[in-house]
C-alpha positions as CSV (number, residue, x, y, z in Angstrom):
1,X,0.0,0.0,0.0
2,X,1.2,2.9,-1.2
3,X,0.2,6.7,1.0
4,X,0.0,9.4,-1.6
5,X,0.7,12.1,0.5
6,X,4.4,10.6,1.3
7,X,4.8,9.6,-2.2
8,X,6.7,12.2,-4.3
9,X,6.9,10.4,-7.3
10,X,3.5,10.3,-8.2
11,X,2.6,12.3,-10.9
12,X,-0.6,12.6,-13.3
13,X,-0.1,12.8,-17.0
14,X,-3.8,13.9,-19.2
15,X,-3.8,12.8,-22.4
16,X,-5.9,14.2,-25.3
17,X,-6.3,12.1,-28.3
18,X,-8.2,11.9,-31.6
19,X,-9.8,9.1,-33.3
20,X,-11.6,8.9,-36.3
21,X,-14.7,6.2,-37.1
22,X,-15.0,7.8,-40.8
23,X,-11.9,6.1,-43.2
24,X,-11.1,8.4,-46.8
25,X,-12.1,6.5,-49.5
26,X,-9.9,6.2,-52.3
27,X,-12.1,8.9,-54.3
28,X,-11.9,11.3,-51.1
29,X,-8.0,10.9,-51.7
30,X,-7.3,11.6,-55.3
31,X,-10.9,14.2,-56.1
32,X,-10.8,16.1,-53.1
33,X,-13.3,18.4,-52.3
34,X,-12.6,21.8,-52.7
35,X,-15.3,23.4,-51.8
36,X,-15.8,21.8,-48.5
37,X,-15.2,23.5,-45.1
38,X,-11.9,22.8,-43.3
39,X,-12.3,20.4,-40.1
40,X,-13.7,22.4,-37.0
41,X,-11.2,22.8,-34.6
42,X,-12.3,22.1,-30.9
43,X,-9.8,23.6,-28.0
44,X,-10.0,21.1,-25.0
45,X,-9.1,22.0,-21.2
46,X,-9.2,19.2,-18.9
47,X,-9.5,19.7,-14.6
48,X,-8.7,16.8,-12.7
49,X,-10.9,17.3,-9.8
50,X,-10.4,14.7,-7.8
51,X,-8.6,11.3,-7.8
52,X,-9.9,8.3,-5.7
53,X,-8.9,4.8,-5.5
54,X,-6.1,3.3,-7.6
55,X,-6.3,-0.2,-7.7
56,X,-3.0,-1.2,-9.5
57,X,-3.7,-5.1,-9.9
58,X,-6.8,-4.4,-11.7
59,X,-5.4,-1.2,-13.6
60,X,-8.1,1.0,-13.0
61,X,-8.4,4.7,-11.2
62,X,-11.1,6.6,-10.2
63,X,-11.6,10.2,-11.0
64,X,-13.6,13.4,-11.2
65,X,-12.4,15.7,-14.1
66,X,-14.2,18.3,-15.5
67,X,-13.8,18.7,-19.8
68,X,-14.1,22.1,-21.5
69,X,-14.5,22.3,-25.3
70,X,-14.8,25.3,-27.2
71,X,-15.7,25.7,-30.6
72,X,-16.8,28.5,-33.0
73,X,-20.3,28.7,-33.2
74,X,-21.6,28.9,-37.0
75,X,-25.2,29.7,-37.8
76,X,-25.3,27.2,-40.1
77,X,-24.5,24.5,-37.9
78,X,-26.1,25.8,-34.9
79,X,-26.7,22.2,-33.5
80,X,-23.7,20.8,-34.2
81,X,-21.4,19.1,-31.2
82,X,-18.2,17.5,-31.3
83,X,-19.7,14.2,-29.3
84,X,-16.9,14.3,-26.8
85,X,-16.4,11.1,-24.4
86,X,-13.7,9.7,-22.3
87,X,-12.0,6.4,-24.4
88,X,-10.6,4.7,-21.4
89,X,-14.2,4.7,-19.2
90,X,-15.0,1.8,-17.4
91,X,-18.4,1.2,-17.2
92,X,-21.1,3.6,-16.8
93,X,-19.7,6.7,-16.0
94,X,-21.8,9.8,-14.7
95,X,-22.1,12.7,-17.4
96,X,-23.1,16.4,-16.3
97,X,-23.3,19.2,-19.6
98,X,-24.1,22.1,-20.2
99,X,-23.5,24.3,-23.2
100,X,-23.6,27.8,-23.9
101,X,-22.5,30.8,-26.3
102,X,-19.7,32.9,-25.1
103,X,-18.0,36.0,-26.2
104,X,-14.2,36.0,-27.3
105,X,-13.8,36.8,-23.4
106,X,-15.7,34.2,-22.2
107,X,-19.0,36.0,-21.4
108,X,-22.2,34.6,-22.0
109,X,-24.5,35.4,-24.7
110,X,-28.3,35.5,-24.0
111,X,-29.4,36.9,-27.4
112,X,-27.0,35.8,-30.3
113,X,-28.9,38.2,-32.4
114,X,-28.2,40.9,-30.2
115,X,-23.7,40.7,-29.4
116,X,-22.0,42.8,-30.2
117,X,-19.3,40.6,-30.7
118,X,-18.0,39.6,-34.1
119,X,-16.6,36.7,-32.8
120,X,-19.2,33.3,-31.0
121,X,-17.8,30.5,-29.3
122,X,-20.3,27.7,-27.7
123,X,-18.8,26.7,-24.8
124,X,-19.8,23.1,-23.5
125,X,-18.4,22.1,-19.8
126,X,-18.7,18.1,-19.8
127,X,-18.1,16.9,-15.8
128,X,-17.2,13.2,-15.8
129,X,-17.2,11.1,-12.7
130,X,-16.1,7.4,-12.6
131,X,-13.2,4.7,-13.2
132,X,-10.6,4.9,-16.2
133,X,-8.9,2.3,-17.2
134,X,-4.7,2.5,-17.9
135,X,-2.0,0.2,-18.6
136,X,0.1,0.5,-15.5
137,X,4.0,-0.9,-15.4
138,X,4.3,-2.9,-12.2
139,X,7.6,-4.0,-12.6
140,X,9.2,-2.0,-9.6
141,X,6.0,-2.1,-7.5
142,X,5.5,-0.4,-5.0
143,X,7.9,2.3,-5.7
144,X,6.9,3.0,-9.1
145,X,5.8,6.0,-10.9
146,X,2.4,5.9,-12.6
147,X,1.2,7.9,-15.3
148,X,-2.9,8.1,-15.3
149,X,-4.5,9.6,-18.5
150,X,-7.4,10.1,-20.1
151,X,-7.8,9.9,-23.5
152,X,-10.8,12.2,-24.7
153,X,-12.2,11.2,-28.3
154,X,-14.6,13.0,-30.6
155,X,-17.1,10.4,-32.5
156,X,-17.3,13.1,-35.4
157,X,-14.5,12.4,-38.7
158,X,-11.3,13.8,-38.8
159,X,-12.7,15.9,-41.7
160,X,-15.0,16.8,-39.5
161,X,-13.7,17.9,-36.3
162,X,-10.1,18.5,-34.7
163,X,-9.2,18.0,-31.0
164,X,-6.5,20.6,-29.6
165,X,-5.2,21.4,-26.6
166,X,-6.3,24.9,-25.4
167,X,-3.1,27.2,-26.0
168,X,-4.3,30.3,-23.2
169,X,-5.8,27.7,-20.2
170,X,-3.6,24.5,-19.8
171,X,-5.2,21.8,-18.2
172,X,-4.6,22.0,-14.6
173,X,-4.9,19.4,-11.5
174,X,-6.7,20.5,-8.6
175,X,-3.5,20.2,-5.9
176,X,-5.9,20.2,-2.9
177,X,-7.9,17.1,-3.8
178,X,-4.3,15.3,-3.0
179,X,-3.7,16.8,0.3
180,X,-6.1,13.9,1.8
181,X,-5.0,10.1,2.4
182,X,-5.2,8.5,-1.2
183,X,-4.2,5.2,-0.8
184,X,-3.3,2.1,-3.7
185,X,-3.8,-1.1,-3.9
């Protein structure tokens, strides 16, 4: 059993990945379409709330994170979502979202015919609670170092939609969550 608090090489690495369902066909390769809108690009921030048991034989963690995603917002396309989820899940794993337009400062927008603003972001905050799953290397056990990640995924195309990292908030881990007794098994 491993005490958290006394264990300084601990350390917490969040992943964000991409994967595509949608394959190019050979005609998408060789007649592209010109005319067709670049992917939309969707800027992802990831909290790490909380981490709860690690249970190393099993390779599984338990978390609370909290995802942001921002997007442009298109007229257009005014219903359109990235379909973010969390690759790695266990389970069933508790969902919270809630979406709304922003300004380029991160204000909301009640009336999107009435900004001011040039510029509309929707803004969708995605908290997740529950177990992740992660390949764990127990070969020095139990004075190892573990990396725990998360891989978020988009169920849209890679024509469709891009996952990057948010370039003005980095992802962040909430400190305080670790100043109680975590413990591994």
């Amino acid at each position: 059993m491993i005490d958290l608090v006394n264990n300084s090489n601990f350390f917490i690495y969040l992943a964000i990945a991409e994967m595509s369902r949608h394959r190019l066909s050979a005609n998408e390769i060789n007649y592209p379409n010109f005319n067709a809108k670049p992917p939309r690009e969707v800027s992802i921030r990831v909290k790490f709330i909380r981490l709860g048991e690690v249970i190393t034989l099993e390779e599984k963690f338990y978390a609370e994170i909290v995802i942001e995603a921002r997007w442009l917002y298109d007229s257009e396309y005014a219903n359109w979502n990235p379909n973010l989820y969390v690759k790695n899940a266990l389970g069933d794993v508790k969902e919270e979202v809630l979406c709304e337009l922003v300004d380029s400062s991160d204000m909301p927008i009640n009336n999107i015919h009435q900004t001011t603003d040039d510029i509309v972001y929707v803004f969708e905050l995605r908290k997740v609670v529950g177990t992740f799953w992660e390949t764990l290397e127990l070969n020095s056990f139990p004075v190892d170092v573990q990396q725990l990640s998360l891989q978020i995924v988009t169920r849209c195309s890679i024509t469709e939609c891009v996952l990057v990292e948010n370039r003005f908030q980095p992802s962040i881990v909430n400190r305080e969550a670790f100043l109680g007794r975590i413990y591994f098994y």
